[in-house]
C-alpha positions in Angstrom: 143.8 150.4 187.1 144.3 150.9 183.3 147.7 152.9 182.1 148.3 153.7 178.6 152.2 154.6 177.8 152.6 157.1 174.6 155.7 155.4 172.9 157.4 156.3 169.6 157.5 152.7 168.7 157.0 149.0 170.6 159.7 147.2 167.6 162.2 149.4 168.7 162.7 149.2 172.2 165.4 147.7 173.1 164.3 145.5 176.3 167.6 145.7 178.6 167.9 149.7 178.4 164.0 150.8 178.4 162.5 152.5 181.8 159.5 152.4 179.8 159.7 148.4 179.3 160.7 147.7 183.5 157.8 150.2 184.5 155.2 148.3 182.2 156.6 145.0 183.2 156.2 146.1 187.0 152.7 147.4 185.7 151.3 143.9 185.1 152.9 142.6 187.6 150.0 144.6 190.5 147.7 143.4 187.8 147.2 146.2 186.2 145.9 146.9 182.8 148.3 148.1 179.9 148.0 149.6 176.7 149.9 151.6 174.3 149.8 153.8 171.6 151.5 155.9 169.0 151.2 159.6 168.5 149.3 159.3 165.4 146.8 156.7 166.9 144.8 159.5 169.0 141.3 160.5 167.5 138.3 162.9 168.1 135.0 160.3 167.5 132.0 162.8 167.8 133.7 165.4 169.7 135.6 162.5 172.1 139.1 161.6 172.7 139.5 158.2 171.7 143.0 156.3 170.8 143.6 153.2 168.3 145.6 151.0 171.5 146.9 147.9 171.9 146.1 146.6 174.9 148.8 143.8 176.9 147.3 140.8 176.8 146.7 138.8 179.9 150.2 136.6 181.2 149.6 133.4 183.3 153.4 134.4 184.8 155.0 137.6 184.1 158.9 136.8 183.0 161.3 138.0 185.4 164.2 138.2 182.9 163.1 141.5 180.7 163.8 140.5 177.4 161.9 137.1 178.0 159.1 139.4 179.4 159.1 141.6 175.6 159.5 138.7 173.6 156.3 137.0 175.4 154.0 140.1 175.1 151.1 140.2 173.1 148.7 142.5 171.9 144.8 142.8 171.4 143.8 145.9 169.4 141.3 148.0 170.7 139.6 151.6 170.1 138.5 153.3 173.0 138.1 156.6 174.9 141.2 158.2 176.3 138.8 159.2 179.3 139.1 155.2 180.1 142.8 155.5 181.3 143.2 156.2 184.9 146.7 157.1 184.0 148.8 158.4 180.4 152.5 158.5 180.6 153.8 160.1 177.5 157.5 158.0 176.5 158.6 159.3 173.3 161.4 161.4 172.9 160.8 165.2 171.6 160.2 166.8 169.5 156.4 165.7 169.9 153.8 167.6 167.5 151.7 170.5 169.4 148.5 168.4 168.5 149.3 166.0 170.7 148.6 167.9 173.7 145.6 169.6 172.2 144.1 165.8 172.2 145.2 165.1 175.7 143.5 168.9 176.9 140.2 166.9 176.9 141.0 164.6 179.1 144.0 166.4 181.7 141.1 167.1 184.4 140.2 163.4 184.6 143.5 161.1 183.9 146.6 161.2 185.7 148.6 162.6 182.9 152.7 162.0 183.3 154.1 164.7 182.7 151.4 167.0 183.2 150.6 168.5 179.5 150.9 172.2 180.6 154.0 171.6 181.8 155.2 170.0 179.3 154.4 172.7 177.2 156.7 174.9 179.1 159.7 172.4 179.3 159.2 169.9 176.3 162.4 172.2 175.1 165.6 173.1 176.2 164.6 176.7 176.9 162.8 175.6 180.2 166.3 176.8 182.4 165.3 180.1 181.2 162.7 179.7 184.0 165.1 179.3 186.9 166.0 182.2 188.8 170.4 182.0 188.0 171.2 185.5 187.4 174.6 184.8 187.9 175.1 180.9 186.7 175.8 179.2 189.9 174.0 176.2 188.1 173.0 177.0 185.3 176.1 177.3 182.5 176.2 180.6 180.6 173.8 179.7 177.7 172.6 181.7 174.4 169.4 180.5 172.3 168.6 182.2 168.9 168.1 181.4 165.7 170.3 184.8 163.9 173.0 184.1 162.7 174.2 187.2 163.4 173.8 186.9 166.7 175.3 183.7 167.5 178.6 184.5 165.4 178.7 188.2 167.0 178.2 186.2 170.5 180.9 183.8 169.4 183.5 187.1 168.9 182.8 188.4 172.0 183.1 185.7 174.0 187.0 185.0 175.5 185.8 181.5 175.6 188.1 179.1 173.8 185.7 175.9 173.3 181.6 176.3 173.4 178.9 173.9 172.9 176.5 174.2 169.3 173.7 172.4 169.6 169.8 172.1 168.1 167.2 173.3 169.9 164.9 170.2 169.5 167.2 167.9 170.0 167.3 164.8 171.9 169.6 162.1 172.5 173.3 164.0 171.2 172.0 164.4 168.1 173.4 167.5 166.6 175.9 168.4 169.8 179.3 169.7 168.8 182.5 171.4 170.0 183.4 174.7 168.5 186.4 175.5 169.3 187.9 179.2 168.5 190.6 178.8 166.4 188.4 176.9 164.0 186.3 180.1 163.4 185.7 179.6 159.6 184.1 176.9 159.8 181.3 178.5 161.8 179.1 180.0 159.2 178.8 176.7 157.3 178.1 174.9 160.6 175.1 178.0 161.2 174.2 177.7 157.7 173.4 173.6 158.6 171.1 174.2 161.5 169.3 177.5 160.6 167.7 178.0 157.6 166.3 180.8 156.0 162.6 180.3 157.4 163.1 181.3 160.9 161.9 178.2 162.4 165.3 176.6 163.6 166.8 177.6 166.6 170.5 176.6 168.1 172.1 176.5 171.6 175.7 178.1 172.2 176.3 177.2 175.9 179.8 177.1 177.6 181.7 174.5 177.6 181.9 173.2 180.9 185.3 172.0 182.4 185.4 168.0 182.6 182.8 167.7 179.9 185.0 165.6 178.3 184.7 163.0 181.5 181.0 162.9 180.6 177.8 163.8 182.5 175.3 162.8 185.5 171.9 161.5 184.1 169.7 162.1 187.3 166.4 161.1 187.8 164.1 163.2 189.8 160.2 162.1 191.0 157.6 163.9 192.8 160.3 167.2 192.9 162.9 165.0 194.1 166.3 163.4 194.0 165.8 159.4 193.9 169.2 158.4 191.7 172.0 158.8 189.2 174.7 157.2 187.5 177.6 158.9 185.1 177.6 158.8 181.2 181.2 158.9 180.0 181.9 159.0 176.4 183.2 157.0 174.1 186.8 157.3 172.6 187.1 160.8 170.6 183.3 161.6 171.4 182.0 164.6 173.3 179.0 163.6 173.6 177.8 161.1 176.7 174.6 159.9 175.8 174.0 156.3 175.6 172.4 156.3 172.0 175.9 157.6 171.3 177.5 155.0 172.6 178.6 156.3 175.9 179.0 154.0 179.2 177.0 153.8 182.0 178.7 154.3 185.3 178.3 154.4 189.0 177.9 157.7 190.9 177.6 159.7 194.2 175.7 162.5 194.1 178.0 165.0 195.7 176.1 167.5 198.5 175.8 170.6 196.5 174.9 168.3 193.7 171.3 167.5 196.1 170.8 170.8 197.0 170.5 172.0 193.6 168.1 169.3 193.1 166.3 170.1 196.5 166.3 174.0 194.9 164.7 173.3 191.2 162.8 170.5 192.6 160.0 172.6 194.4 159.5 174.1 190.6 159.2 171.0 188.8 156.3 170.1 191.0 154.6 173.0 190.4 154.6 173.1 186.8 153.7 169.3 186.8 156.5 167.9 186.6 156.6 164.4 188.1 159.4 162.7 186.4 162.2 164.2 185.2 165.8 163.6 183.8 168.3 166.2 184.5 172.0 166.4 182.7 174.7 167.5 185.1 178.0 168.4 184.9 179.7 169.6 188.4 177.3 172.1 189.6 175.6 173.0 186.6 172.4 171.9 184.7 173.0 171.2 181.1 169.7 170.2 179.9 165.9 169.2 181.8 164.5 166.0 179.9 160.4 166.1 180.5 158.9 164.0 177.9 161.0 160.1 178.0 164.2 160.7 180.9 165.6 157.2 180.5 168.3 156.1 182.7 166.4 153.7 185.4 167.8 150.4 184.4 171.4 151.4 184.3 170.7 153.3 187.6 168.9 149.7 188.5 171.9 147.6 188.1 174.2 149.9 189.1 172.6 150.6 192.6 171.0 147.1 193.0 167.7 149.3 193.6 164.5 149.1 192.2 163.4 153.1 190.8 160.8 151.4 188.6 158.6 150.3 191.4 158.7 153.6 193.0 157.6 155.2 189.9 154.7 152.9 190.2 154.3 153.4 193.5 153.8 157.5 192.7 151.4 156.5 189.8 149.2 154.9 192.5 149.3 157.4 194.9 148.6 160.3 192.9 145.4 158.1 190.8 144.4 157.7 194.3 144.6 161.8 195.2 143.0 162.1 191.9 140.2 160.0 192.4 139.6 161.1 196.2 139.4 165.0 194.5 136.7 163.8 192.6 134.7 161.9 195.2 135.1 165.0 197.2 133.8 167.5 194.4 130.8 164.7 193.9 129.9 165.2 197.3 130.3 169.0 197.4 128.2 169.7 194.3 125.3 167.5 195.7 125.4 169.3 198.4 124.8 172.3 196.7 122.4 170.6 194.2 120.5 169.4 197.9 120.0 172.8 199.0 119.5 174.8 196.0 116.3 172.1 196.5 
């Protein structure tokens, strides 16, 4: 089996916090052919998909310590058709350029793409919640998406909310999150004025503020529609903000009961639209934010738990290349069939 990973860069992954890194490791470890690529490598060669790769080259022994392992890995450049993959998981956070997914159109029907490209096209942002039936926010937190300014400061009056959370709508990672708090009011047009400019094109976030933000979040992990682990993100010392990039701490957690069911309830969705592998950011009850294109979290969730999520994300790759490829045996058959009697 050949799997190419979509990564934003190889130089700057950081070996003992990279899901991406443990799921190519466990990759070549079943023998299995690796390459990656950037973004800007993909390329239409006479009307056909092709990527500049590089391609893992063969290990006698595959390291079991992880930085050994990405210190020992070489490459052998290649150009080849993207039709060659039996598998494409896209790993780079968002935003990711529209192109992209137009390349990766041509070749949806035949590779196992992770996440599926329509579906990433409804969730690569954080307006995908807007999706999920919540009428009345039992877990999804009051939120507001625009990019007026007007709107947002005339939202900000008339809310009796003393603290609520500004953030960008392309986001990723923190970057961009703040507390406005109330009081602090006049400091709200030159905050606006920062993330929306004059062309239209920027949008911001204003959700509640969530009681016991400030004791952090739950990164979960969700494959194949469902629940398979979690671990709490607490922030640093006078930070909101829980992310890891930010230089928050990874910590063990039990996913409480209504925590699963909500889980159990948005999971049936994310199938649907494609979804396979998913981060979600909790807090109590409530979905903050639905990560689609690069959810990290598995290693912490790895040495936490003393599990092994990587090798059921594997696992799910090779059962669904396998679904894929008996769906295409069994269309073979059918259209000879047809081709056989039309005879």
């Amino acid at each position: 089996m050949h799997i190419g990973f979509i990564i934003a860069s190889w130089e700057a992954i950081e070996p003992t916090k990279s899901s991406t890194l443990t799921i190519i490791q466990e990759c070549l470890r079943r023998n299995y052919k690796i390459s990656i690529m950037y973004t800007n490598n993909l390329t239409v060669r006479n009307n056909i998909v092709h990527g500049f790769v590089q391609t893992i080259n063969k290990m006698e022994k595959i390291p079991e310590n992880i930085t050994s392992f990405y210190k020992k890995v070489t490459f052998e450049k290649q150009f080849i058709q993207l039709h060659a993959f039996d598998c494409l998981m896209i790993r780079k956070d968002p935003p990711i350029n529209p192109i992209v997914f137009n390349f990766l159109d041509a070749i949806k029907d035949d590779v196992l793409i992770i996440n599926d490209v329509d579906g990433i096209r409804k969730a690569n942002n954080k307006l995908y919640t807007t999706t999920f039936h919540d009428p009345n926010n039992k877990f999804l937190p009051i939120t507001h998406v625009s990019g007026s300014k007007k709107f947002i400061n005339r939202t900000i009056d008339e809310s009796e909310a003393e603290k609520m959370i500004l953030k960008p709508l392309d986001g990723s990672g923190g970057r961009g999150v703040i507390v406005l708090e109330k009081n602090a009011k006049e400091n709200i047009n030159s905050l606006l004025d920062f993330y929306i400019d004059d062309t239209g094109d920027n949008y911001v976030i204003l959700q509640e503020f969530i009681e016991g933000a400030d004791e952090g979040d739950v990164r979960v992990i969700m494959l194949n529609g469902k629940f398979i682990g979690a671990y709490n993100r607490k922030p640093a010392s006078g930070e909101i903000r829980a992310n890891i990039q930010q230089g928050g701490t990874a910590h063990k957690y039990t996913m409480t009961e209504s925590q699963k069911k909500i889980c159990r309830k948005i999971g049936t969705k994310l199938l649907a639209d494609g979804l396979y592998f998913v981060g979600l950011d909790m807090i109590g009850d409530k979905i903050l934010e639905v990560n689609v294109l690069n959810p990290g979290g598995i290693t912490n969730i790895n040495k936490l738990d003393k599990v092994k999520l990587h090798k059921l994300v594997v696992d799910f790759i090779e059962e669904k290349v396998e679904e894929k490829l008996e769906k295409r045996v069994e269309l073979e058959y059918l259209l000879k069939r047809i081709s056989d009697l039309r005879d």
